[in-house]
N, C-alpha and C positions, 0 to 999 in steps of 0.2 A: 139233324146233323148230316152234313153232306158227305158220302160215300169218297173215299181217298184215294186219289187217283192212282192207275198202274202204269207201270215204267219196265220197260225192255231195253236191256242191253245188247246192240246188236255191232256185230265188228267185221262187215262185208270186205270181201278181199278182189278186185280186180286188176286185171291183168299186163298195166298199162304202167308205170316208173319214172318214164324218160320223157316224154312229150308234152309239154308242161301243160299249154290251151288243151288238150287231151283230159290229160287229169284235173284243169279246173272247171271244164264241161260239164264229165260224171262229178263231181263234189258237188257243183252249182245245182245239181236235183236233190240235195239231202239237205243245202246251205238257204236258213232262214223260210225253214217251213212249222208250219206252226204248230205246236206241238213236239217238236222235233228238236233235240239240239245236238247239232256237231261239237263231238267232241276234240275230236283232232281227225289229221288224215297225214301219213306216212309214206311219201314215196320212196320206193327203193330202187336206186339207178339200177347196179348189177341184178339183182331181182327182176327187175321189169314189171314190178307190182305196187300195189298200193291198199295200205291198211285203212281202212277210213273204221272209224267207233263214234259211235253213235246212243243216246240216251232217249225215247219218245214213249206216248203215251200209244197204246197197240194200231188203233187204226189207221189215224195218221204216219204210224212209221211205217206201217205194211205198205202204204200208198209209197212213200218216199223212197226203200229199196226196191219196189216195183220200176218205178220212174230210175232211178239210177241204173238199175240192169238194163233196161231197154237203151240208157243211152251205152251204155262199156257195147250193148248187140250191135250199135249203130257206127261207133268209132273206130272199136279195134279189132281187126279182122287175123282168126289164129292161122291162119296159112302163113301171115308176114313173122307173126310175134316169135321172138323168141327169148330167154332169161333165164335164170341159173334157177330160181323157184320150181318145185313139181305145181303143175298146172293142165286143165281140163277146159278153159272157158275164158270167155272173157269178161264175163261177171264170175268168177270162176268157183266164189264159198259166199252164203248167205247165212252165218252161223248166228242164234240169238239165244238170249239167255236172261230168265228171270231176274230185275234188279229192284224193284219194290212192290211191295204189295200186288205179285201176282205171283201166280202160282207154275211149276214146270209145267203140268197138263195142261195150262192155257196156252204157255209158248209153244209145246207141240199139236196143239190147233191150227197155231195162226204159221205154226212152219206148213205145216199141211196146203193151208190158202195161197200162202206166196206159193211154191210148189202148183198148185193147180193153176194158178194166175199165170206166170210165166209161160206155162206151153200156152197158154192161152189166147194168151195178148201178142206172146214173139214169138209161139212154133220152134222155141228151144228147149230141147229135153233136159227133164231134170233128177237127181240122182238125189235122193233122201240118203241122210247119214245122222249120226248120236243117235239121241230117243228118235228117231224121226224111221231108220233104219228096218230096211225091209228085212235083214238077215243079220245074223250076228260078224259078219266078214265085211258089212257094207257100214257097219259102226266107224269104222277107221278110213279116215280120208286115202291113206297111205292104197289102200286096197283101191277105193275106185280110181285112184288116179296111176293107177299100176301103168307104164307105158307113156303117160301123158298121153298131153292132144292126138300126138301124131301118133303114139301105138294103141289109143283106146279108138282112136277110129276106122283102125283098121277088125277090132274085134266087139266094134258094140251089138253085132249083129248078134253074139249069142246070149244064149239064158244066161249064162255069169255073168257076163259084162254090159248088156243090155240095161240102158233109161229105164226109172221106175214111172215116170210119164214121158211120152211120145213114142215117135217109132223107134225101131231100134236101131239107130245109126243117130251120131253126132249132125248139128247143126252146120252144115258147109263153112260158116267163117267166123259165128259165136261158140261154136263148141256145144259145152254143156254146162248147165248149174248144178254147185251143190248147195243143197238146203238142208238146215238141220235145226234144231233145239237139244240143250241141254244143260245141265244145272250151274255150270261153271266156264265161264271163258278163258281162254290161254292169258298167260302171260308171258310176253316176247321178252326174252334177259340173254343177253349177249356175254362172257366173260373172254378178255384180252389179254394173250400171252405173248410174252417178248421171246418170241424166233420168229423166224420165217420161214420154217419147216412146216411146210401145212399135212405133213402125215401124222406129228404129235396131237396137232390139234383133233386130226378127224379119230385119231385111237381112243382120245378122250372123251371125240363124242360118242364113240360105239361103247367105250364104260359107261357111260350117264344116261344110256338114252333106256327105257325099259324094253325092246324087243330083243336086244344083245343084254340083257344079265344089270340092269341099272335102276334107275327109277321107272317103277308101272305107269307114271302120269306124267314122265318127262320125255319128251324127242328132241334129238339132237343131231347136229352136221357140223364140221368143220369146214370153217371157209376163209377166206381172205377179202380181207375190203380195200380195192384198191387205193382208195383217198386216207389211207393209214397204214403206218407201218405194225409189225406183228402180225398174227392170224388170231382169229377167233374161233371159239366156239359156242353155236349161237343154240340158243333151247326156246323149246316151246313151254311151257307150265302148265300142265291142266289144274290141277290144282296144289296151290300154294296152300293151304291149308293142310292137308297133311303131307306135302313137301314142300316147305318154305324153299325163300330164297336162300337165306344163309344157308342152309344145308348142301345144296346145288354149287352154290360157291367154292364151299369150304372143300366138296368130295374134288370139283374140276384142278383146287390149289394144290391137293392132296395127290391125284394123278400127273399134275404136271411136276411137282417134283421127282418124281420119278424122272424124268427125263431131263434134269437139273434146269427146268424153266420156270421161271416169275410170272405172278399174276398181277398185269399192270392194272389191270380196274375193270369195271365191269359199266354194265348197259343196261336201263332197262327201258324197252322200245314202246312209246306209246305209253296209254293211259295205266293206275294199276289201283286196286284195289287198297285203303288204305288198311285193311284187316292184314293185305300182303305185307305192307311192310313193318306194322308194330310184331309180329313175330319175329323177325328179326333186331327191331332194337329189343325185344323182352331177352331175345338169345344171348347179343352183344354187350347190353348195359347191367343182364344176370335181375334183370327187374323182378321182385314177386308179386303176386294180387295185381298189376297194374292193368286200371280197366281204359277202356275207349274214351270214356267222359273225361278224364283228366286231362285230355288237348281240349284247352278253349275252342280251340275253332269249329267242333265240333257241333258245337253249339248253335254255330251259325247257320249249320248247315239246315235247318229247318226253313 
């Protein structure tokens, strides 16, 4: 009987939104490699970034985010870049995560390898974070990218802020990468409030986000998207599992009427886990015993 193959979920974030030949450049190293499947990819105009998620079996994908970062080192240069996202690089997060038949200790292997590969091949410093994480302060992206581009390269010279590979100073025009593994990838879920007071929105992201008093596994910002009216407030998820969606919802619904404002709908960005979202119809439709197998399609999925 033949050994079953392993799959990583990998959700690379670079630093590029607007330039369309740009971002179908870096895509085109991840797009129709074998082994490899693109799952989607997310430009965000205001952002200046782009979510690409990705599914592969470990070698071939290590290959593939390899070849992708060296093209974001070649194209987009952080002296020019600028966008509402916090950012460090122009391959800026190489975040991966166990999704069949492999184990987290494997994915923090092969983060390890990416990590050594990149200074190796571009002479761009890299900054390990999650399991990957040289210190418990360097676990949160939020920390190494304290400053961004422009104020971490004024201080990568010291022991805090110093690359976990290379010298200690940023790359002159790719910055830096973060590399990490860990057991759970984000989910991006946007919910949409009718004002256009963007200080309601960002009070509700400092209730919901866990370093102000909220959810421990959710981060949050309040923002405005110019191609829509309203303001949002957009969260990260680290895990949906023990903070579903609906919950997250229901608290944003719950603090925006405080402020006598409606929750026009919500978002969720990119790809999502379907475990994400039967917890919430189990919440909604009050389901009991309801297992996974009772969607046909699931069946398919073999």
């Amino acid at each position: 009987m033949s050994e079953e193959k392993k799959y990583i979920l990998a959700v690379p974030n670079f630093s590029e939104g607007r330039r369309k030949e740009v971002i179908e450049a870096i895509v085109d190293q991840v797009r129709n490699v074998e082994g490899v499947k693109l799952v989607s990819y997310e430009p965000e105009y205001d952002f200046n970034r782009t979510v690409v998620t990705l599914i592969g079996e470990p070698e071939p994908l290590k290959e593939a985010l390899l070849n992708m970062a060296g093209k974001s080192y070649e194209l987009i240069n952080m002296e020019e870049q600028t966008g509402t996202h916090p950012r460090i690089g122009a391959q800026d997060t190489i975040p991966i995560f166990p999704f069949k038949n492999i184990t987290l200790e494997e994915c923090v292997q092969l983060a390890e390898e990416i990590g050594k590969e990149i200074f190796e091949r571009y002479k761009v410093p890299v900054y390990f974070s999650g399991q990957n994480a040289r210190c418990e302060k360097r676990k949160a992206l939020s920390f190494i990218r304290k400053g961004q581009y422009e104020g971490l390269k004024k201080v990568a010279h010291t022991d805090e802020r110093k690359p976990d590979i290379g010298p200690a100073a940023l790359h002159p025009t790719a910055g830096a990468t973060i590399v990490s593994a860990d057991t759970e990838g984000l989910t991006a879920y946007n919910v949409f409030l009718a004002t256009e007071d963007l200080s309601i929105a960002k009070k509700i992201a400092k209730a919901v986000r866990g370093p102000s008093g909220g959810f421990s596994t959710v981060r949050a910002v309040g923002i405005k998207f110019p191609e829509r009216s309203g303001v949002v407030v957009s969260m990260n998820m680290f895990d949906c599992t023990q903070t579903p969606l609906y919950r997250a919802y229901n608290f944003v619904k719950q603090e925006a009427a405080r402020y006598g404002v409606a929750v026009t709908g919500s978002e969720i960005v990119g790809p999502v886990k379907l475990e994400h979202l039967l917890n919430s119809l189990e919440y909604y439709l009050g389901l009991e015993n309801f297992r996974k197998e009772q969607i046909l399609e699931t069946h398919l999925m073999k």
